[in-house]
RODO-2510 file (C-alpha; in nm, 4 decimals, decimal comma):
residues 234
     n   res          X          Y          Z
     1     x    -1,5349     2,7126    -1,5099
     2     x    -1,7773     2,4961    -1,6642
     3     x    -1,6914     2,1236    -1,5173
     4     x    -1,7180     2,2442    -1,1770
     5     x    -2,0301     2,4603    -1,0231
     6     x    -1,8786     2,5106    -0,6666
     7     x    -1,5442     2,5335    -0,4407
     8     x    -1,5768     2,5098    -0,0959
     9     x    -1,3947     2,5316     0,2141
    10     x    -1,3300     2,1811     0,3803
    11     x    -1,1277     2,2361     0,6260
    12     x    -0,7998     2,4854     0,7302
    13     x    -0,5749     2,3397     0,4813
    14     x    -0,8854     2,1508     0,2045
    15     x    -1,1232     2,2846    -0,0213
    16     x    -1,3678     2,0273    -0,2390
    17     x    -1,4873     2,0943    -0,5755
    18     x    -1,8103     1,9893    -0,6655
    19     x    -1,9125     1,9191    -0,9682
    20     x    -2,2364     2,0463    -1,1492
    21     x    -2,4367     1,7120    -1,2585
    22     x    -2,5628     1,3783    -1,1207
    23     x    -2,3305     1,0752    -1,0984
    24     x    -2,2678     0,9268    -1,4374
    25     x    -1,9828     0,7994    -1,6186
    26     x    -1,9187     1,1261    -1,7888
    27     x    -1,8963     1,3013    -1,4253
    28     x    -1,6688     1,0217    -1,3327
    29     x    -1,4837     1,0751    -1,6363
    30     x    -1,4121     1,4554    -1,5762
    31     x    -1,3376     1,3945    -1,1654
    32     x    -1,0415     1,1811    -1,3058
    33     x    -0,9431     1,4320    -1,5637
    34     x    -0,9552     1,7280    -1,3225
    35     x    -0,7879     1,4959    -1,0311
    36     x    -0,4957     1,4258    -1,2874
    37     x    -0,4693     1,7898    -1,4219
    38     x    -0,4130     1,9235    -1,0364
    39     x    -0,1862     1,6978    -1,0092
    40     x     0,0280     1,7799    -1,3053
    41     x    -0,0135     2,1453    -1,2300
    42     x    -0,0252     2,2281    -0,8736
    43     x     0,1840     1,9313    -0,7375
    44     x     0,4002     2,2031    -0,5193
    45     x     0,0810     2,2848    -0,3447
    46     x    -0,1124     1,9533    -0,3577
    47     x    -0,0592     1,7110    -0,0467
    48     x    -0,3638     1,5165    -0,1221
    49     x    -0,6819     1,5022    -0,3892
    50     x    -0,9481     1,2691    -0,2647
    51     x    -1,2153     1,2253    -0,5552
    52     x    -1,5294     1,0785    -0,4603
    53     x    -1,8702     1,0186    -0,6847
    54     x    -1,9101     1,4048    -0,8107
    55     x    -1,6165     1,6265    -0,5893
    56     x    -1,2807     1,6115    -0,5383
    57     x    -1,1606     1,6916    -0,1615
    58     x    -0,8457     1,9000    -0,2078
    59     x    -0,5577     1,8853     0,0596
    60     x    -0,3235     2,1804     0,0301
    61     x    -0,0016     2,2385     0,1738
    62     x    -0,0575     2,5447     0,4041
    63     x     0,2869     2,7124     0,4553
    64     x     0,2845     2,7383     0,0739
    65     x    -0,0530     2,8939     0,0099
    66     x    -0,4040     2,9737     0,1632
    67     x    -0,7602     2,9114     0,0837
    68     x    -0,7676     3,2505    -0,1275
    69     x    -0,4454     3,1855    -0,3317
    70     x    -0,5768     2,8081    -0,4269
    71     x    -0,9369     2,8937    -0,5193
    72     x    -0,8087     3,1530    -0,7753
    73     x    -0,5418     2,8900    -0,9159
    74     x    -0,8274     2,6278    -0,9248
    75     x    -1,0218     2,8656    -1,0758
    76     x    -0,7654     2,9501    -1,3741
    77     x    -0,6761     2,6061    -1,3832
    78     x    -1,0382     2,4536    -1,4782
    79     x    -1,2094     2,7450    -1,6623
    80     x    -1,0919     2,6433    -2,0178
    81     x    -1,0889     2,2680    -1,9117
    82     x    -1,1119     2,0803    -2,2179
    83     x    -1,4172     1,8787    -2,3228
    84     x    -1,3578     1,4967    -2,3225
    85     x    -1,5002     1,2085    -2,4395
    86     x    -1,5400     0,8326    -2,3354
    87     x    -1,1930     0,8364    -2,0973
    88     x    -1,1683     0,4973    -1,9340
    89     x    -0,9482     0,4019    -1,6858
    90     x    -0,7792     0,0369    -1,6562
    91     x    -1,0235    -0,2644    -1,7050
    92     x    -0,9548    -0,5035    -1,3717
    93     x    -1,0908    -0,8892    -1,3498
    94     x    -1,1682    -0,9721    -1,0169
    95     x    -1,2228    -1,3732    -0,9347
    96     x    -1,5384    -1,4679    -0,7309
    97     x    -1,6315    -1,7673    -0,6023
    98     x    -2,0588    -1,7585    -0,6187
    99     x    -2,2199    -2,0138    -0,4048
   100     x    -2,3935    -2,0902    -0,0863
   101     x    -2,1625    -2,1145     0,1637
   102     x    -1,9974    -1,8065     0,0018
   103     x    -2,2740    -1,5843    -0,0477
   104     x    -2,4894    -1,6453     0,2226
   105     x    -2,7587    -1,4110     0,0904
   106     x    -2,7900    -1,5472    -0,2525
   107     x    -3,0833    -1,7291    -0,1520
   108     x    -3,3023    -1,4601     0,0115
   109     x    -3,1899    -1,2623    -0,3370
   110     x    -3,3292    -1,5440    -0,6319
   111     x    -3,6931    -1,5687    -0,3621
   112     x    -3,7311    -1,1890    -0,3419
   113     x    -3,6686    -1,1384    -0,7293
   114     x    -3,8402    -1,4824    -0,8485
   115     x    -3,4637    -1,5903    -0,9656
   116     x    -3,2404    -1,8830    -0,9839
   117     x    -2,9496    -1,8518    -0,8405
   118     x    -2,7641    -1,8653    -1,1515
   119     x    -2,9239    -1,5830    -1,3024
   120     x    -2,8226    -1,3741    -1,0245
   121     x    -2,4595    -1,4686    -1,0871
   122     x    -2,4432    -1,4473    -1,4840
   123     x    -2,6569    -1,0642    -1,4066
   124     x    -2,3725    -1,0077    -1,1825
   125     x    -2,0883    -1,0748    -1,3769
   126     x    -2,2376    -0,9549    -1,7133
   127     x    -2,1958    -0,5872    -1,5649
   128     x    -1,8398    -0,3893    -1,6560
   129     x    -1,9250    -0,1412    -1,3249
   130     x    -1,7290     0,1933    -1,3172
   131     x    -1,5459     0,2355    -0,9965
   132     x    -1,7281     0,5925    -0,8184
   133     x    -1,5600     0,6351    -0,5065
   134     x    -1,3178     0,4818    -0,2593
   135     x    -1,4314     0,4615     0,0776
   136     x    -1,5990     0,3896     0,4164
   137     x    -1,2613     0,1445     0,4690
   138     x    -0,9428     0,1751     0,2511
   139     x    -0,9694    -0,0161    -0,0309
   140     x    -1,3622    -0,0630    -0,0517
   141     x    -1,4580     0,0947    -0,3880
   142     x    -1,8279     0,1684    -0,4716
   143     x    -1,9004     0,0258    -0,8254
   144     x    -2,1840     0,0755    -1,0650
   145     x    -2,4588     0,0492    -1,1455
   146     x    -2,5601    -0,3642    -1,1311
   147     x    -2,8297    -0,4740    -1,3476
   148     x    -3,1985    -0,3771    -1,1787
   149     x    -3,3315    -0,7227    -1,1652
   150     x    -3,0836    -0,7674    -0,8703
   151     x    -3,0473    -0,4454    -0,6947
   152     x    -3,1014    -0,5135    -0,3537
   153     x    -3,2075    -0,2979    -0,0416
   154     x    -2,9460    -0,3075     0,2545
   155     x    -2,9936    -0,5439     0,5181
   156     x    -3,2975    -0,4387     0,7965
   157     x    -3,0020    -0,5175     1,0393
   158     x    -2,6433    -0,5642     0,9491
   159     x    -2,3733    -0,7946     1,0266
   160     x    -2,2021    -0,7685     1,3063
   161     x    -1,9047    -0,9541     1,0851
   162     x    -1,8392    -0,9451     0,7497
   163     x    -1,5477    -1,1433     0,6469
   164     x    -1,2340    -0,9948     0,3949
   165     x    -1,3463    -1,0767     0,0433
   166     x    -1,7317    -1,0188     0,0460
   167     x    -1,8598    -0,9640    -0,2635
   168     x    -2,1715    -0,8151    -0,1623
   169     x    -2,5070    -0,5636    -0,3591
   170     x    -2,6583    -0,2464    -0,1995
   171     x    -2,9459    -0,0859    -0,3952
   172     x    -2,7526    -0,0730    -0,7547
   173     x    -2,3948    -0,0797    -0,6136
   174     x    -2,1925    -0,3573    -0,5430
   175     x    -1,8544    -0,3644    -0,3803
   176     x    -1,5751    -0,6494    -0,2348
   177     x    -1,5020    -0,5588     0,1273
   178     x    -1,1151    -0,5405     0,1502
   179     x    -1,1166    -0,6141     0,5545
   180     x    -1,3937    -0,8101     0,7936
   181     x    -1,5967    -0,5588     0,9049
   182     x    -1,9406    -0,4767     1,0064
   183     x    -2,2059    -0,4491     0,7045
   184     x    -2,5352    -0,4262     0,5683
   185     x    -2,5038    -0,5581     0,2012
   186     x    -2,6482    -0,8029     0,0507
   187     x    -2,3330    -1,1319     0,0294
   188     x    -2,3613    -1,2874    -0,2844
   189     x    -1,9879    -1,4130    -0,3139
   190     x    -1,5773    -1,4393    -0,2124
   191     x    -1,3164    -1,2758    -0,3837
   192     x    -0,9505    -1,3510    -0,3183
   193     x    -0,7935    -1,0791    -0,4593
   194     x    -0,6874    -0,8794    -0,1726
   195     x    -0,8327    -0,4998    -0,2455
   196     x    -0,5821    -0,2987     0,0066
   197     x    -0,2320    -0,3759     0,1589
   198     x    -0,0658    -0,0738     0,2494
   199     x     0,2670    -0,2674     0,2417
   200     x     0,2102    -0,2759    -0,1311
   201     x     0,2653    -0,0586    -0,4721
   202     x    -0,0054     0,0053    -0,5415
   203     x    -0,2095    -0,0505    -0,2160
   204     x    -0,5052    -0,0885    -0,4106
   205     x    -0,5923    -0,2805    -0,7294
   206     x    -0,8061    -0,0528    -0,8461
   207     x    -0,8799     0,3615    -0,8320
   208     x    -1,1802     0,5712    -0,9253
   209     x    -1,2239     0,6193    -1,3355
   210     x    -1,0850     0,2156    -1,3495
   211     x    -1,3536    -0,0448    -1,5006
   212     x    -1,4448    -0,4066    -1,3080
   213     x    -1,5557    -0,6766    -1,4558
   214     x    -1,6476    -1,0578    -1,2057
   215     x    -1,5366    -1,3394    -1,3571
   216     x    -1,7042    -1,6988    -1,1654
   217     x    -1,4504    -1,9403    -1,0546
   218     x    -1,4590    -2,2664    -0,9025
   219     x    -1,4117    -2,3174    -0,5512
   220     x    -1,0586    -2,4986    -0,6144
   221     x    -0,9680    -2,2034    -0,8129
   222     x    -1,0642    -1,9710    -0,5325
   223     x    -0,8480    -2,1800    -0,2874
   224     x    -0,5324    -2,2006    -0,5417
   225     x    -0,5779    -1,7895    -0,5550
   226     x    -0,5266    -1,7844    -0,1677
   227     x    -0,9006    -1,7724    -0,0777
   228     x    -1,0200    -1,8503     0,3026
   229     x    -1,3771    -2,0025     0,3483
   230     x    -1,5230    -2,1177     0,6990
   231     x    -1,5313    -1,7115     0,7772
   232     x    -1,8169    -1,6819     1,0085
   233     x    -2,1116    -1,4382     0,9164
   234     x    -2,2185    -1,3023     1,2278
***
């Protein structure tokens, strides 16, 4: 089984497979191969396959098989997996609106990296970042890697409030915060598209393996696209 180096037990009715190298587009690449191949093949068993950066959290259905019965399918399943080569999910455009009163922390980001604020937007949006995982809220996707010249160390202390629509950097990730929340990254931006309604199909606009690329927009255009500004930062 050569994509994946590990199977553990998760929890009474979840294993997660790990897989055997750093993050890196190829890894992503083979999570959402494996993820759709389980699906395909063990979809009478499967109630759930969470992928994250390098594992895949499997939920099983436990009146139909047990942790021993899975493994060996998983097992059979992935041991001739084919090799693959530059898979790429859906390529999504998300709108931002870059400026001060957005992206309260553009600032403090062009003094610590001797920048002008416009270079820190055109190094944003010059990026097509691979979405890695989906997580600490539904809908807020880790994407990667920005450009080094504006990777960015958390916040010493984070914000109590972080409105819906952040655009926002942590170390080389950067992400749009679906709900207002607490958080430490750095707020560079808005973004209107909304990035989870459950009352929607699908809740998401985008999944792990999918491409994003920022596009700048004015702050009319943000407004005609349903933004909200006057948000407080707390």
């Amino acid at each position: 089984m050569s994509a994946v180096f590990k199977i553990e037990i998760a929890g009474e009715n979840s294993l997660i497979l790990y897989f055997d190298k750093p993050v890196n587009d190829e890894v992503s690449a083979k999570v959402q191969q494996v993820q759709w191949l389980i699906r395909q093949e063990m979809s009478n068993d499967i109630i759930d396959l969470i992928p994250s950066y390098t594992s895949i959290l499997v939920v099983f259905n436990l009146y139909k098989i047990d942790h021993q019965q899975i493994t060996k399918k998983l097992q059979k399943l992935l041991i001739n997996l084919p090799v693959i080569n530059n898979i790429q999910g859906a390529l999504i455009e998300l709108p931002v609106y870059y400026a001060s009163e957005s992206g309260p922390d553009l600032a403090a980001i062009a003094q610590y990296k001797d920048l002008t604020i416009e270079q820190i937007i055109t190094l944003h949006q010059q990026q097509e970042y691979h979405v890695y995982a989906i997580g600490f809220a539904p809908g807020f996707a880790y994407l990667g890697e920005i450009d080094e010249r504006i990777a960015m160390p958390r916040l010493s202390t984070p914000r109590m409030k972080v409105p819906k629509g952040a655009v926002a950097i942590a170390d080389r990730q950067t992400a749009v915060y679906p709900s207002t929340s607490p958080g430490g990254w750095n707020i560079i931006g808005l973004c209107p598209t909304e990035m989870f309604n459950a009352n929607k199909t699908p809740v998401m606009p985008v999944q792990v393996g999918d491409r994003v690329k920022f596009k700048a927009i004015s702050k009319d255009e943000f407004f005609a696209l349903g933004g909200v500004l006057g948000a407080a930062y707390d």
